[in-house]
Kinemage of the C-alpha trace (Angstrom):
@kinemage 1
@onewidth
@group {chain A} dominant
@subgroup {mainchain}
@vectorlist {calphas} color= white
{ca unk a 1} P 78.938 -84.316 112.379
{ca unk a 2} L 81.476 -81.515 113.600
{ca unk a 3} L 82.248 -81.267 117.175
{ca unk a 4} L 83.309 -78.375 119.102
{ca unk a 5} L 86.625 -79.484 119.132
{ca unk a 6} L 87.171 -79.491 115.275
{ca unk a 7} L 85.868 -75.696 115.349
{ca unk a 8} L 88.073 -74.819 117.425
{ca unk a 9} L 90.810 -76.602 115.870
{ca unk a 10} L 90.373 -74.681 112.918
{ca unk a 11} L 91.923 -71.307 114.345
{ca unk a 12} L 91.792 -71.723 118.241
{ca unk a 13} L 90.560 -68.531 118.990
{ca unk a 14} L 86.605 -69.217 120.157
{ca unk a 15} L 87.388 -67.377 123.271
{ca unk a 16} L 89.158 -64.676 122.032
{ca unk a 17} L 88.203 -61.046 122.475
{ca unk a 18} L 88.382 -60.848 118.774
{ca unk a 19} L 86.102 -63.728 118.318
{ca unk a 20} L 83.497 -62.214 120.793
{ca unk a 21} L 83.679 -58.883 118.743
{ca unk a 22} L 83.177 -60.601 115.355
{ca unk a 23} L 80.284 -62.380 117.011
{ca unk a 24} L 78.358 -59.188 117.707
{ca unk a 25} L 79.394 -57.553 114.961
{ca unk a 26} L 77.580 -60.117 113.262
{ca unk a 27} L 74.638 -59.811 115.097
{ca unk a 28} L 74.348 -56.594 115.032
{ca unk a 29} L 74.335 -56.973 111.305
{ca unk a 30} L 72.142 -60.061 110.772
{ca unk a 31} L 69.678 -58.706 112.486
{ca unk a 32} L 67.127 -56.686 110.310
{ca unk a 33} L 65.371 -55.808 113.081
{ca unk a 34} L 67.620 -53.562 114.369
{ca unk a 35} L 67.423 -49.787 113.376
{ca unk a 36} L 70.744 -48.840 114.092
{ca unk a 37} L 72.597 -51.599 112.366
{ca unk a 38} L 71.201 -54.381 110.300
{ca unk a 39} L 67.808 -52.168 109.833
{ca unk a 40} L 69.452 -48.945 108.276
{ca unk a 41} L 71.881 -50.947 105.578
{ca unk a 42} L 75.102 -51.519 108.265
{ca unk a 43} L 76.954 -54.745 106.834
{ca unk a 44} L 80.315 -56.420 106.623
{ca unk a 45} L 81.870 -57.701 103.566
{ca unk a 46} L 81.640 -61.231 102.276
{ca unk a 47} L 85.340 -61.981 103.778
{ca unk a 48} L 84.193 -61.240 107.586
{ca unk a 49} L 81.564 -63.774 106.994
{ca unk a 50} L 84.210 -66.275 108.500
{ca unk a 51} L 85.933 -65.525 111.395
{ca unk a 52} L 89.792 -65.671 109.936
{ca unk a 53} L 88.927 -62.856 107.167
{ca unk a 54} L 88.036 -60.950 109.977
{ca unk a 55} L 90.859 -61.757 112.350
{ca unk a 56} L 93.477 -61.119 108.920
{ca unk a 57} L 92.069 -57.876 108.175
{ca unk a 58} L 91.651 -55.899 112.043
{ca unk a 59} L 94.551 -58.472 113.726
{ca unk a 60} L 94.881 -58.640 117.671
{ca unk a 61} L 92.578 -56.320 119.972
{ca unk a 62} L 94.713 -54.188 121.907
{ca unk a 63} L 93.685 -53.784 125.509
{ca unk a 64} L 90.897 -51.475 126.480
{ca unk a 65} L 89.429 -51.216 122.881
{ca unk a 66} L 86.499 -52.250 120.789
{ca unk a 67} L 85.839 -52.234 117.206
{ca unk a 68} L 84.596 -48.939 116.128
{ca unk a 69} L 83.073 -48.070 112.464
{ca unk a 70} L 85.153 -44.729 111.151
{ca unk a 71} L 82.037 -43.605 109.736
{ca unk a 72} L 78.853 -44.484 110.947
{ca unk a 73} L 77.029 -44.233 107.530
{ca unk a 74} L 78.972 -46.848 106.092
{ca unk a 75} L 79.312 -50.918 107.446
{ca unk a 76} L 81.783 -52.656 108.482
{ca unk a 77} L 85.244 -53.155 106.740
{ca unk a 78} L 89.248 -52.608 107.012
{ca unk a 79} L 88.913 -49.365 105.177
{ca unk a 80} L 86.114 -48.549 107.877
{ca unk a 81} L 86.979 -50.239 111.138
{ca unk a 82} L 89.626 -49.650 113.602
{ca unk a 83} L 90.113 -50.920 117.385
{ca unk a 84} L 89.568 -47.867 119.606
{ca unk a 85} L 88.755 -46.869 123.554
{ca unk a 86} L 84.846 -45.969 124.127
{ca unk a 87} L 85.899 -42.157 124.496
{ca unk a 88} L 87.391 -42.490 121.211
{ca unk a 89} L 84.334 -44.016 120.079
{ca unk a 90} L 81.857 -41.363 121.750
{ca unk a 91} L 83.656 -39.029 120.013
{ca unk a 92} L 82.349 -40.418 116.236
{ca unk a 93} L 79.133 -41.430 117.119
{ca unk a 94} L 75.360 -40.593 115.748
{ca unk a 95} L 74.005 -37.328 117.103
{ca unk a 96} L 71.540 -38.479 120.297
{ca unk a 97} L 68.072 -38.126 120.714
{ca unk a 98} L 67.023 -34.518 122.041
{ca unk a 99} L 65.421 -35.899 125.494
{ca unk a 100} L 68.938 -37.981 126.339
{ca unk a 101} L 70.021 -36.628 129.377
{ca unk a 102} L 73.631 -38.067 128.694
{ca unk a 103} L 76.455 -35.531 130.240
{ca unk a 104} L 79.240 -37.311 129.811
{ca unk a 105} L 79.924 -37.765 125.876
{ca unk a 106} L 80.008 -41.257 126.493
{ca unk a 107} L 76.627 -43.643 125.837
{ca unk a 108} L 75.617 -45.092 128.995
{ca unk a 109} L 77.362 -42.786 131.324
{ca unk a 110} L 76.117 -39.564 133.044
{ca unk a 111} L 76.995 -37.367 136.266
{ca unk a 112} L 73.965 -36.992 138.729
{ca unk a 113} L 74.023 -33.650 140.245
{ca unk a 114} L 71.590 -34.761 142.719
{ca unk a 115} L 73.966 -37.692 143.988
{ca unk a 116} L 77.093 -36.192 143.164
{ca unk a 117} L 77.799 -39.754 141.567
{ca unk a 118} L 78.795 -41.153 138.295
{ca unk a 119} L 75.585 -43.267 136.514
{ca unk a 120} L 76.909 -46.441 134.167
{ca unk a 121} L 74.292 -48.285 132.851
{ca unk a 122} L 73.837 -51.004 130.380
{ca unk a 123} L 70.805 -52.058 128.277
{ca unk a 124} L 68.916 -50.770 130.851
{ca unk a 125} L 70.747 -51.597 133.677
{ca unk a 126} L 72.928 -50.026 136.291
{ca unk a 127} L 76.579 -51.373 136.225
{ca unk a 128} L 78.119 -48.453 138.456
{ca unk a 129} L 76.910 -45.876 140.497
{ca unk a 130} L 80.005 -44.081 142.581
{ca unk a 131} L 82.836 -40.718 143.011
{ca unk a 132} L 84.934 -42.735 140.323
{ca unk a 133} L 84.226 -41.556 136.505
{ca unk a 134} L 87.212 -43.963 135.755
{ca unk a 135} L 85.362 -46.627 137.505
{ca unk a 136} L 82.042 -46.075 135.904
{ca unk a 137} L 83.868 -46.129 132.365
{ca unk a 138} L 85.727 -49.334 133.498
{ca unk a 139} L 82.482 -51.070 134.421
{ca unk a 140} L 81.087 -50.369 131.088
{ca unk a 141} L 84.077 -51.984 129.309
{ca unk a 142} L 82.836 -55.134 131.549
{ca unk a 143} L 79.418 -55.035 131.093
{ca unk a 144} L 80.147 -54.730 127.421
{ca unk a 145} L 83.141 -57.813 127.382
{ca unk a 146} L 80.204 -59.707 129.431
{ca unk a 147} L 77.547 -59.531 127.248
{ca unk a 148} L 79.734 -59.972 124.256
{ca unk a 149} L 80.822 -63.461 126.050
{ca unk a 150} L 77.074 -64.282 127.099
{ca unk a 151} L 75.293 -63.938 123.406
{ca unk a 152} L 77.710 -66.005 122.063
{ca unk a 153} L 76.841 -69.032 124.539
{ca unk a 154} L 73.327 -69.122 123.191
């Protein structure tokens, strides 16, 4: 029987950033359930099935960036993926649904007039709520790292 310490002898990089994107990305896929990705066709080839095709195609994550899908209509691959910030992302992304009340550009984030206060929240809940739309972004980037970590655990 393998032990965790064989896994991670075979590349060392279980607690990588890269290794908690491929993780999700995986997820996301595998799971047919889900409209937006594994539900509408979204896949990644038969290389990023293991983690090292992955990791020799994209490389090193550079700080502050996530992997982001060039063209939404296609899956995931090195043709189709690059490592980019969130407003770079917000900037490619699927047109949202008319009652959004998003007025930032960037999922998850919105200014409330009637607080005069930047809104983050993620799945549901609030990660930031302040003056500071570079601390509102900033908590995203967390909340997302965080949850990345945590649904790998389990």
């Amino acid at each position: 029987m393998a032990t965790e310490a064989h896994f991670n002898y075979k590349h060392g990089m279980c607690k990588t950033p890269e290794y908690y994107t491929w993780v999700g990305m995986k997820a996301r896929c595998d799971n047919y359930h889900d409209p937006d990705y594994g539900g509408r066709g979204i896949t990644y080839p038969d290389k990023w099935a293991d983690f090292l095709g992955f990791y020799e195609d994209m490389g090193n994550r550079p700080e502050g960036t996530t992997l982001d899908r060039l063209d939404n209509d296609k899956g995931y691959s090195k043709e189709n993926c690059a490592w980019r910030t969130l407003e770079e992302q917000n900037l490619n992304k699927r047109p949202m649904s008319k009652h959004a009340r998003n007025t930032s550009g960037i999922v998850g984030l919105d200014w409330r007039e009637n607080r005069q206060a930047w809104r983050a929240r993620f799945k549901q809940k609030l990660v930031y709520q302040g003056p500071s739309k570079e601390d509102a972004i900033k908590s995203l980037e967390n909340a997302h790292v965080h949850w990345a970590k945590f649904a790998t655990q389990y």
